[in-house]
Phi, psi and omega in degrees: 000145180158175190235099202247168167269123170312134164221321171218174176254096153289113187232135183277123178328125166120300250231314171209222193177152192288118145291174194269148169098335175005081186275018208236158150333159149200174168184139196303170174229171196209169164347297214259005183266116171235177184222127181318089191256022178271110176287345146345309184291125174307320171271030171334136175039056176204151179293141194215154188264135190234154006286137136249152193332318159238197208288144183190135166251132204288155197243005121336038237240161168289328162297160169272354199286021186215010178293322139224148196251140149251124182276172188226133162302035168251123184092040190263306220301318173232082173351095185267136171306154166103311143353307201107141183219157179046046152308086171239168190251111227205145187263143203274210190235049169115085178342063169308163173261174182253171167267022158152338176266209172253126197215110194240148157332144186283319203291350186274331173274315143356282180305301169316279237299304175329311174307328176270150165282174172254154190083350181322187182227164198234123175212137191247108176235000000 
């Protein structure tokens, strides 16, 4: 639960694509692309080029549920170990429950994303 800030758009090569009207960052995602969850890591709760020196999770899935990402500004500006890392808004699997992030029907993510700004705010209560 909590009130995080929009900060990007991900989208998987291949798999989906920026809808027209977008106001938000975005940026394709690939092979190598992963987000630091090691607290160890200097780059802790950051996007990472994989394979990397620690624990990271691939942003990549066999599943669509990583076809798009919205990252949520939580735990960002100086990341604390420890924190929680890849709190994302993200699409779900049958409305599976998730391992800490928001998972909405792709058409409902669709449907979203031309509507957000950048900085809305996402609050889960």
């Amino acid at each position: 639960m909590g009130r995080w800030p929009i900060r990007t758009a991900l989208f998987r090569l291949g798999r989906s694509i920026p809808l027209p009207g977008l106001k938000i960052p975005w940026r394709w995602i690939g092979r190598q692309d992963g987000w630091s969850d090691d607290p160890s890591d200097p780059s802790y709760n950051r996007p990472v080029r994989l394979p990397h020196s620690f624990s990271a999770e691939n942003l990549i899935r066999d599943d669509p549920l990583y076809d798009v990402i919205v990252t949520l500004g939580h735990n960002d500006a100086l990341p604390d170990p420890g924190k929680g890392s890849a709190i994302f808004l993200h699409i779900w699997n049958d409305a599976k429950p998730t391992e800490g992030c928001v998972a909405i029907a792709r058409t409902d993510m669709d449907r979203l994303l031309p509507q957000l700004m950048p900085d809305d705010i996402v609050e889960i209560s």
